[in-house]
C-alpha positions in Angstrom: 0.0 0.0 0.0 1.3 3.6 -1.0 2.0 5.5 2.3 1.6 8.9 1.3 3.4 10.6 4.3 6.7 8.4 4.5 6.7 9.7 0.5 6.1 13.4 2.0 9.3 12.7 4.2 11.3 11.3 1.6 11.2 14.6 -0.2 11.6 16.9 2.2 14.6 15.0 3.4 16.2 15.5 0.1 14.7 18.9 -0.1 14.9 21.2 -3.4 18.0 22.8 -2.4 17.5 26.1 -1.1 15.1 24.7 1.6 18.1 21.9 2.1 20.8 24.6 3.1 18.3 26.5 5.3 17.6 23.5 7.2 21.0 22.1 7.2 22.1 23.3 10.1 19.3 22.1 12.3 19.3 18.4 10.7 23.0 18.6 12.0 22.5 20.0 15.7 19.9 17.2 16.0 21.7 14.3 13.6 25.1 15.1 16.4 22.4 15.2 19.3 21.2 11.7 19.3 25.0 10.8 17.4 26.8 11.9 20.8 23.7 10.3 23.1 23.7 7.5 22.0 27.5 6.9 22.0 27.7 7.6 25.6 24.9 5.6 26.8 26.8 2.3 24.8 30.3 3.2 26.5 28.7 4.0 29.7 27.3 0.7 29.7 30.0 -1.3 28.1 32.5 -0.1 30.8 30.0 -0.3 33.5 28.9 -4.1 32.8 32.4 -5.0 32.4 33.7 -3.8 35.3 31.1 -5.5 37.6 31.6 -8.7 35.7 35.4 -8.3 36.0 35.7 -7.5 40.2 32.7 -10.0 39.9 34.7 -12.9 38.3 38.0 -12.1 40.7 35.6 -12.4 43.6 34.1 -15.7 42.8 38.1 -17.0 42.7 38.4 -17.0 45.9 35.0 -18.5 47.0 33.2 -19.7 44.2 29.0 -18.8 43.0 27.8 -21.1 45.6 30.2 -22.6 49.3 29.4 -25.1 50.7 30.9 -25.8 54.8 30.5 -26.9 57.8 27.6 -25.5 60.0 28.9 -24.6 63.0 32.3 -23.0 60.9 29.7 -20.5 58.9 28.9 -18.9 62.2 32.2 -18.6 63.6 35.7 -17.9 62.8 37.3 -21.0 64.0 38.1 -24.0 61.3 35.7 -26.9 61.4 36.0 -29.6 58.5 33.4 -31.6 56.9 33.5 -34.8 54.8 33.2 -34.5 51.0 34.9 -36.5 48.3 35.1 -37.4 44.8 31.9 -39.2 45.2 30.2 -36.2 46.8 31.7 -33.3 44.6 29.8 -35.9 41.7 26.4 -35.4 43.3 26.6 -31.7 44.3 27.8 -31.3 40.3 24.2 -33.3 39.3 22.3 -30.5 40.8 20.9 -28.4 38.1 22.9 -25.3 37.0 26.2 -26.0 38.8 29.0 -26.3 36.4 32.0 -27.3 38.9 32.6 -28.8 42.2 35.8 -28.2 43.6 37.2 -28.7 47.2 39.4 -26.1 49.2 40.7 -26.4 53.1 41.6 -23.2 55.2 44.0 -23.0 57.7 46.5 -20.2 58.6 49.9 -19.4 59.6 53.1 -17.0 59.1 55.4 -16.8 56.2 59.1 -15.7 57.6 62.2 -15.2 55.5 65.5 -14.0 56.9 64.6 -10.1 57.2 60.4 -10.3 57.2 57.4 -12.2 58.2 53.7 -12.0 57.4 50.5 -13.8 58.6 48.2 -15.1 55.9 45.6 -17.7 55.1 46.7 -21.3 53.3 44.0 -22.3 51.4 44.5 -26.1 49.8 43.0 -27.1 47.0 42.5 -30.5 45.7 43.0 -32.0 42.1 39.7 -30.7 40.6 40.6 -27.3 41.6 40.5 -24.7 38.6 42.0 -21.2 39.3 40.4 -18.9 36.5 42.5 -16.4 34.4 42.4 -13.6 36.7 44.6 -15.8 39.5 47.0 -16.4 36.4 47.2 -20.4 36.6 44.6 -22.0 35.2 44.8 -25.4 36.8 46.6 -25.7 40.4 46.9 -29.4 40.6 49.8 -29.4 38.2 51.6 -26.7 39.7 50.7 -27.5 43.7 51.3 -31.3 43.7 54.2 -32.4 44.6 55.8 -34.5 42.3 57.6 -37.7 43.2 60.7 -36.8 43.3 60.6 -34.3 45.6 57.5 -34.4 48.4 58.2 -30.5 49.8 55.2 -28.9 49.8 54.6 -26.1 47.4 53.2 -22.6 47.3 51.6 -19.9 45.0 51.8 -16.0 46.3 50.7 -13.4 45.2 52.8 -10.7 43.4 52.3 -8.2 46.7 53.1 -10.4 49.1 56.0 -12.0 47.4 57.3 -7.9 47.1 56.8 -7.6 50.8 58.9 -10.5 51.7 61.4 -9.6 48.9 60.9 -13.4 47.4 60.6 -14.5 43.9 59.0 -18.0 41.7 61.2 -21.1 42.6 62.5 -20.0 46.3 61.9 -21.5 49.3 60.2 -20.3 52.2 59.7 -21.0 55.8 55.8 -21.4 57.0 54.7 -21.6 60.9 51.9 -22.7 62.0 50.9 -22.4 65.4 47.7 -24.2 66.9 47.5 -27.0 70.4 50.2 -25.7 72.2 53.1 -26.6 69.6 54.2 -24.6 66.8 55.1 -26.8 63.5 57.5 -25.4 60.9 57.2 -26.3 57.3 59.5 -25.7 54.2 57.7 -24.6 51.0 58.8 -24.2 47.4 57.3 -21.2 45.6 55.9 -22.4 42.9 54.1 -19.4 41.0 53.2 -15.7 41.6 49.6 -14.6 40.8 48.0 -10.9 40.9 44.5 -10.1 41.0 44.9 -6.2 42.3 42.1 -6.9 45.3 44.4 -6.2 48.2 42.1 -7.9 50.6 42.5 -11.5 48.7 46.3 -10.6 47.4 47.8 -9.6 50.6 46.0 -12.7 52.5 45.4 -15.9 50.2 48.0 -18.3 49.1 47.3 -21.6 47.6 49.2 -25.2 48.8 48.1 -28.3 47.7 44.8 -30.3 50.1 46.6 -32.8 51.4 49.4 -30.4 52.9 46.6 -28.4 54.7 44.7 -30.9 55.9 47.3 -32.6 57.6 48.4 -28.8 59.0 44.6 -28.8 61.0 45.0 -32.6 61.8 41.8 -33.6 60.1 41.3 -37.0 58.0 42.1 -37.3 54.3 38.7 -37.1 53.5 37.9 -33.9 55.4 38.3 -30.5 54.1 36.9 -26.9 54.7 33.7 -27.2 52.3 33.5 -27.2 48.2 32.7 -24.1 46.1 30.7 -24.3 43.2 30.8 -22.7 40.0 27.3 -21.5 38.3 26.6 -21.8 34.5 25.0 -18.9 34.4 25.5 -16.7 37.5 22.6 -14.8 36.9 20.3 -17.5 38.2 22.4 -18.0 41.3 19.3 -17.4 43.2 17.6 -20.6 41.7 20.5 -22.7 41.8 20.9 -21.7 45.9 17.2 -23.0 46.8 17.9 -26.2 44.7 21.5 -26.3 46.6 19.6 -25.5 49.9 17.6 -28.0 49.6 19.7 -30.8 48.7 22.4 -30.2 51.1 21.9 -27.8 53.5 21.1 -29.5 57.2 22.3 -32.6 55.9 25.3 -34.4 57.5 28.2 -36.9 56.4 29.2 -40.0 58.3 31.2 -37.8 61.0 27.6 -36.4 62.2 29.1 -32.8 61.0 26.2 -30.8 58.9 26.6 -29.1 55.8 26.0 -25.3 55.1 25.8 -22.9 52.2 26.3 -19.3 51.3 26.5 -17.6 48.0 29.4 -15.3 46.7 26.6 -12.1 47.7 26.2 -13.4 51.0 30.3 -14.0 52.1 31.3 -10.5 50.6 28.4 -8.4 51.0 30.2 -5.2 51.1 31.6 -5.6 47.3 28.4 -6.6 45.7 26.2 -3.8 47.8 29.7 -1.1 46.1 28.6 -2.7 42.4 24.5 -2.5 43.0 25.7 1.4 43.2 26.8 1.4 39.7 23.4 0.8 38.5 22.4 3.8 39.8 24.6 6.3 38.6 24.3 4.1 34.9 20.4 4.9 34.7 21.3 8.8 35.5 23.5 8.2 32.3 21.2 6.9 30.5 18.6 9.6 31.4 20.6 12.7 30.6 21.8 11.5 27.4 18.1 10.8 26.3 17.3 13.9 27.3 19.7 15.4 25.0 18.7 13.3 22.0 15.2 14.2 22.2 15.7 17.8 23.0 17.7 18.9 20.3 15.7 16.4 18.1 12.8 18.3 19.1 14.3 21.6 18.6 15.7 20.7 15.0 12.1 19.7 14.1 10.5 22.4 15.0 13.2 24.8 13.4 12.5 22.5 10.2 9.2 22.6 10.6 9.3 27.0 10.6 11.2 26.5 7.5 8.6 24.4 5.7 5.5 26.2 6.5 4.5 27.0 2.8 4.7 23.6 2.2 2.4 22.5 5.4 0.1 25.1 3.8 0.3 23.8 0.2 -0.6 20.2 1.5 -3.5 22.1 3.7 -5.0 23.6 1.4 -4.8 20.0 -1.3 -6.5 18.8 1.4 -4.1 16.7 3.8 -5.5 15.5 7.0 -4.0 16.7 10.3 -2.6 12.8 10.6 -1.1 12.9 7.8 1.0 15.9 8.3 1.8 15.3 11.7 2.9 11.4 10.3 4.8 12.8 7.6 7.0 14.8 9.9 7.7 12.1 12.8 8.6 10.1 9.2 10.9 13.1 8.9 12.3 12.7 12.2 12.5 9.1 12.4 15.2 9.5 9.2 17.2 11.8 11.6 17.2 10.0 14.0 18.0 6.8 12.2 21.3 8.3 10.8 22.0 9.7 14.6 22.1 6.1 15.9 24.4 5.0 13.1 26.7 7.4 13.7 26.1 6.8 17.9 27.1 3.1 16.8 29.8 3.5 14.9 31.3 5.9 17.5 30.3 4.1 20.8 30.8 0.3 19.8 34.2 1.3 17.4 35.7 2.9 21.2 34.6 -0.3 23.4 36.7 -2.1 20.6 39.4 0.1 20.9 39.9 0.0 24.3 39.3 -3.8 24.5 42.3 -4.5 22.0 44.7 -1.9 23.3 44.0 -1.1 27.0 44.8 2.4 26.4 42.7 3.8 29.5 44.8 2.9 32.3 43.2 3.0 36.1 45.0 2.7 39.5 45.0 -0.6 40.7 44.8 -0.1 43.8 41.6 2.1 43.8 40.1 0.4 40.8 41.3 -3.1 41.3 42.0 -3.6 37.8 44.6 -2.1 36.0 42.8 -0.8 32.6 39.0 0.0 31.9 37.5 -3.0 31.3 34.9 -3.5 28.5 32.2 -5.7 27.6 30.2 -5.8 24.5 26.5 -7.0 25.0 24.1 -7.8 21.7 21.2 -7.6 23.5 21.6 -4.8 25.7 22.8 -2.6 23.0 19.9 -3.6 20.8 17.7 -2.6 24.0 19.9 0.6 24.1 18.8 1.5 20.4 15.2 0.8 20.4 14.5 2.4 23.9 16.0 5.7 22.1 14.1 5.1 19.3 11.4 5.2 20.8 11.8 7.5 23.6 13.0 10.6 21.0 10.1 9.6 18.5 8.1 10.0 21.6 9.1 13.2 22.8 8.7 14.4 19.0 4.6 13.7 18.7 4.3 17.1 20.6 6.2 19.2 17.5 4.7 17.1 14.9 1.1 18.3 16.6 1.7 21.6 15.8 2.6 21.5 12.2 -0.4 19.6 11.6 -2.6 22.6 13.8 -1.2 25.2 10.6 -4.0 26.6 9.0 -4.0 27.5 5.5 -5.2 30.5 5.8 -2.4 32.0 8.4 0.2 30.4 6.3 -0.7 32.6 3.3 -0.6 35.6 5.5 
């Protein structure tokens, strides 16, 4: 079917040339509006989504989506082990949307070399154990096991504390560990440095291998700490806890101790409640800059529409209906605004690339916890990002559209 105002809209867009020039600045101001808008609101969004994902990821490291521990350890501070083994990580792996099971034991002591010493947490991790790309080994077993031909026990520090101590990869190191009235020492080979710029994990955590820190807390080989458990898709963590709480939680292995579990949110509340904040300041974002592509959309119209006032009155008076004026000049803007978001695209998703492949932006690892501006691109989202600006300026433009259609013929000739 012939749609006589998108043919109206075609033709003033191209325009007969004076009326083009007159106009041209206006089509710019508004084209540059939405161009600039939208560019922000993808960058905005891009950096935003991949920084929480980023500190999100290096969190979950250390304690997994979902943990799984003893009772009466979740509500204290003191270590208390519970009984899981290969057997067990199996099952807890069955329950629907966990990915990984893998186990981990706690226990601390004090790193000394000749001129330093420093108190931090040993956390031993078993065979299965996969430390993602942000600790910088990607499978512990390999590296923590010792090998036969040499049973010492072996660590992996991170960069900051390996600087404090002034040790390096492949030295040894003297551990202490103090617990029933007896202090044991223990001789460790450092086995590999890893950096993941959170101070409160770097300058605490280092990994040994499970057997080594079980027999440090004198528990039984099949005894450990508890199991974290790695999500598919950690936005339905809230689904996969109630099926995790009610297939383990309250229930107890054959030592009579009772399994517990909290999520990621629930162990480091004070990171996640820091990244809910983002969101906020994200939608202001997004609200000023649609703001500014619909005003100066709005504006551009209505200086176009001024400019084409004979040609309101010539349709008038042919006999054009109100609706058809008024859709002829939303057709209008809709062309504007259509080469606005191109250009928004092209700007916005061509600088997340850029930064992605070069890291150029640098931040201060020790505020930020990552040192460049990480990125993520999103399909969805951005396609949300266009059509919610579509719509929103189109919106805001019935107003302007109402009033070329309200011309009277009769003024217009005036």
């Amino acid at each position: 079917m012939f749609n006589v105002s998108y043919f109206l809209a075609q033709r003033l867009r191209g325009g007969d040339g004076k009326k083009k020039r007159a106009s041209r600045p206006a089509v710019v101001i508004a084209t540059a509006g939405v161009a600039i808008g939208l560019a922000v609101m993808i960058v905005s969004v891009g950096v935003v989504m991949g920084f929480k994902h980023t500190i999100r990821d290096k969190v979950s490291s250390f304690a997994g989506h979902i943990q799984i521990s003893n009772l009466i350890a979740s509500q204290g501070t003191d270590p208390y082990p519970v009984a899981v083994n290969d057997s067990t990580l199996r099952t807890w792996e069955k329950i629907e949307g966990v990915g990984h099971a893998q186990r981990f034991t706690l226990t601390q002591g004090i790193l000394k070399t000749d001129s330093d010493f420093l108190g931090v947490v040993f956390k031993g991790v078993g065979e299965e154990y996969r430390l993602p790309g942000a600790i910088g080994l990607k499978e512990a077993s390999h590296v923590l096991t010792p090998d036969s031909s040499n049973r010492q026990p072996k660590l992996i520090l991170s960069r900051s504390t390996a600087d404090k101590l002034h040790v390096k990869a492949g030295e040894k190191i003297y551990a202490y560990f103090i617990g029933n009235d007896d202090v044991r020492a223990r001789r460790f080979t450092i086995a590999g440095l890893y950096e993941t710029n959170m101070s409160q994990f770097d300058e605490n955590v280092c990994y040994t291998d499970l057997a080594t820190a079980g027999r440090l807390n004198g528990w039984k080989d099949d005894q450990c700490s508890g199991a974290e458990l790695t999500l598919v898709d950690f936005s339905k963590l809230d689904e996969v806890e109630g099926r995790v709480i009610q297939q383990v939680n309250r229930r107890k292995d054959h030592y009579g101790d009772t399994y517990t579990s909290q999520t990621v949110t629930e162990l480091y509340p004070q990171i996640f409640s820091w990244l809910e904040l983002l969101d906020v300041n994200i939608w202001i974002i997004l609200g000023l800059m649609v703001c500014l592509a619909g005003f100066t959309m709005t504006s551009g119209l209505l200086i176009i529409i001024l400019e084409r006032t004979q040609t309101i009155g010539l349709l008038k008076a042919l006999g054009a209906r109100n609706s058809t004026i008024r859709h002829t000049f939303l057709w209008l803007a809709t062309f504007i605004i259509g080469r606005g978001m191109l250009l928004g695209n092209l700007i916005g998703i061509g600088l997340l690339i850029f930064q992605r492949i070069t890291g150029l932006v640098r931040l201060d690892p020790a505020t930020y916890y990552v040192a460049q501006v990480p990125v993520e691109l999103n399909l969805p989202v951005l396609l949300m990002l266009n059509l919610a600006t579509l719509a929103v300026t189109v919106f805001m433009l019935i107003a302007p559209s109402h009033f070329a259609s309200r011309m009277r013929p009769k003024a217009l000739i005036e």
